[in-house]
SEPA-757409 format. One record per residue (C-alpha): residue number from 1; residue in one letter; x negated, y negated, z. Coordinates in pm, whole numbers, plus 50000, padded with zeros to 5 digits. Each point is the difference from the previous one (the first is absolute). Example, Ala and Ser with C-alpha at 12.3 -4.5 7.8 and 13.67 -1.06 7.14 Angstrom:
     k   r       X       Y       Z
     1   A   48770   50450   50780
     2   S   49863   49656   49934
END
This chain:
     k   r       X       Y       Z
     1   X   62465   09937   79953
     2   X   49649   49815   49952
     3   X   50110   49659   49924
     4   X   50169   49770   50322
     5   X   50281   49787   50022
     6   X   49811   49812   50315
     7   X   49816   49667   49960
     8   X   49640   49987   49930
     9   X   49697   49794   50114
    10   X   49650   50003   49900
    11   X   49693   49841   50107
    12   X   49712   49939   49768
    13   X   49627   49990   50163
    14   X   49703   49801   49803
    15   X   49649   49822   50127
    16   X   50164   49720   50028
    17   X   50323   50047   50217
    18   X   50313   50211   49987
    19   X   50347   49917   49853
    20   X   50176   50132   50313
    21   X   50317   50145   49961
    22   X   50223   49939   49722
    23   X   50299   50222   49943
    24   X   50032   50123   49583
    25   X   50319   49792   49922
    26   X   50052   49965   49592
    27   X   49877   50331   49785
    28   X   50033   49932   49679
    29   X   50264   50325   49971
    30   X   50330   49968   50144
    31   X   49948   50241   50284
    32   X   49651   49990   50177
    33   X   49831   50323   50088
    34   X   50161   50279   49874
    35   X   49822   50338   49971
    36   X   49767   50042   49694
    37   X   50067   49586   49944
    38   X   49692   49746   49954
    39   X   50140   49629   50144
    40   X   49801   49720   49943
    41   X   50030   49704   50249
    42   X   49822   49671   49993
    43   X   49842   49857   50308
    44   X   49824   49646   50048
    45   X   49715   50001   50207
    46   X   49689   49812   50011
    47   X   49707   50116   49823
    48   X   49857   50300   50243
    49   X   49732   50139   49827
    50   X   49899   50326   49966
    51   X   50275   50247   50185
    52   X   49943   50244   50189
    53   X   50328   50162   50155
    54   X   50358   49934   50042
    55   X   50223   50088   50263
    56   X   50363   50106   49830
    57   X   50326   50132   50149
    58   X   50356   49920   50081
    59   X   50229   49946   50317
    60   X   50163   50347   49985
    61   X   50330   49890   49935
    62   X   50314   50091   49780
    63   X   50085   50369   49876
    64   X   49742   50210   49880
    65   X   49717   49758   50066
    66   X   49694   50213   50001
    67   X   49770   49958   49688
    68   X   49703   50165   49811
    69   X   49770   49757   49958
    70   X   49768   50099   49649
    71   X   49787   49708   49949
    72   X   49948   49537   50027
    73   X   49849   49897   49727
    74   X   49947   49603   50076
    75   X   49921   49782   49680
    76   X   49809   49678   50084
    77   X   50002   49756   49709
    78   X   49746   49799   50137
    79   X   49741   50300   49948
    80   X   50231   50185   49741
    81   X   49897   50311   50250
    82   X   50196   50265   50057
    83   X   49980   50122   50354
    84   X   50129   50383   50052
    85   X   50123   50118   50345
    86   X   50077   50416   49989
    87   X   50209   50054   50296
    88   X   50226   50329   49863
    89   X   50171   50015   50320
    90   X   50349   50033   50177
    91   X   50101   49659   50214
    92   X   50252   50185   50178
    93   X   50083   50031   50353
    94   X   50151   50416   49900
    95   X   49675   50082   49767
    96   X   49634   50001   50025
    97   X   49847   49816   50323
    98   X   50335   49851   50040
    99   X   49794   49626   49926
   100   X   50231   49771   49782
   101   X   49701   49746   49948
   102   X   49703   50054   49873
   103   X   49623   49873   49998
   104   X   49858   50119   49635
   105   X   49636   49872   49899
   106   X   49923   49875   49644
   107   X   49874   50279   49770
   108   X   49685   49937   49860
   109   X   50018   50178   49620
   110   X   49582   49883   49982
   111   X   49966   50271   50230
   112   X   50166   50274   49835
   113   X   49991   50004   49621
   114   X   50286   50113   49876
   115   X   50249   49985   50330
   116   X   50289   49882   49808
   117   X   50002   50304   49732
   118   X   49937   50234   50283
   119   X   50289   49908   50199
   120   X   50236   50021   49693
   121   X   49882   50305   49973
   122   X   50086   50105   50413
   123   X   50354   49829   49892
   124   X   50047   50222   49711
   125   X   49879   50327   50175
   126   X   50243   49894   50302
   127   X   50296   49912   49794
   128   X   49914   50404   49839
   129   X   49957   50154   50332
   130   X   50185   49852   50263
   131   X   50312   50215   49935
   132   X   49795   50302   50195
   133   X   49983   49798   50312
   134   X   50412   49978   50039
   135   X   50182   50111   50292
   136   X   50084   50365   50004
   137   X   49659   50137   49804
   138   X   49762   50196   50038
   139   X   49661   49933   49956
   140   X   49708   50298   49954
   141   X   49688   49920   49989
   142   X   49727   50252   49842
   143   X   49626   49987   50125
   144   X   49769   50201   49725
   145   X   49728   49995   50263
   146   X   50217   50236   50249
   147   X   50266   50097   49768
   148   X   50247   49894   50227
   149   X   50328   49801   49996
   150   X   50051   49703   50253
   151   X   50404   49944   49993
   152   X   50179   49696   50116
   153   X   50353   50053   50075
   154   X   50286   49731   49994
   155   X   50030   50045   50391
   156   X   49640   49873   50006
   157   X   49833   50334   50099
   158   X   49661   50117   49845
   159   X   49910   50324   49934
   160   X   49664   50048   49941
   161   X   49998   50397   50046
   162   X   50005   50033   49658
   163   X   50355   50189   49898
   164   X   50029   50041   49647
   165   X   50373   50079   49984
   166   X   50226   49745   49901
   167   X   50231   49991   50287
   168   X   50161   49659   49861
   169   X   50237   49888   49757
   170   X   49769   49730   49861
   171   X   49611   50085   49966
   172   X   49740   49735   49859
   173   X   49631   50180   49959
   174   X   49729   49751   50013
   175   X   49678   50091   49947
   176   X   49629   49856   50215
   177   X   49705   50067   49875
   178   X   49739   50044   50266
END
């Protein structure tokens, strides 16, 4: 349920001026946004120099319109720049802050050396681990330091007394180093 069915817009930001909003019409795939899907869309604009930020989201409509929103990457072929916006966010009235537009600044990779191998590595480790964080388990956290177990429990208690029974069905240990 991360792609959206609803209609997009996005607005690109440069020094020179803004595109304002235009709504992502022709992908080149058949359907547009579907979940783990890269569309590519081509929008005229004037030249606007270096970008900075877009804004990008859609008008909440038809079934199952909230999205996860990975990443813009915006191609100018004046510069033959790429321009990388990280967003990694729901636009989704149900999930997250409930926003279904977003403001997302450029990320600079000069900055960080090596951003782009580091978040394919957070993806991979994610895609691993994520199945620990579904409804219904339990999580136990393990402190060397004390040698004590924080527990989250589906019904969003924490118990930080430290029991080290396993009073659940499913138990995932992980382990802080202090």
């Amino acid at each position: 349920n991360a792609g959206t069915e609803a209609d997009v817009y996005i607005s690109i930001y440069g020094e020179r001026g803004d595109t304002g909003s235009r709504q992502l019409l022709r992908s080149q795939k058949s359907k547009k946004f579907l979940k783990g899907q890269t569309d590519i869309f081509a929008v005229e604009a004037v030249h606007l120099g270096h970008l900075y930020k877009i804004v990008i989201g859609h008008n909440g409509l038809g079934s199952g319109n909230g999205w996860f929103l990975d990443k813009v990457v915006v191609k100018d072929p004046v510069t033959d720049l790429d321009y990388t916006f990280l967003c990694h966010r729901w636009l989704d009235e149900g999930q997250d802050d409930g926003n279904i537009a977003r403001e997302v600044t450029v990320t600079d990779a000069s900055t960080f050396p090596g951003r782009q191998e580091l978040e394919l590595k957070r993806e991979e480790t994610w895609a691993a681990e994520k199945w620990k964080f579904q409804k219904g388990n339990t999580l136990q956290f393990y402190n060397r330091l004390t040698h004590g177990f924080i527990c989250l429990s589906p019904d969003s208690r924490v118990d930080a007394l430290g029991d080290k029974k396993n009073k659940y069905g499913k138990v995932f240990f992980m382990w802080m180093n202090a």
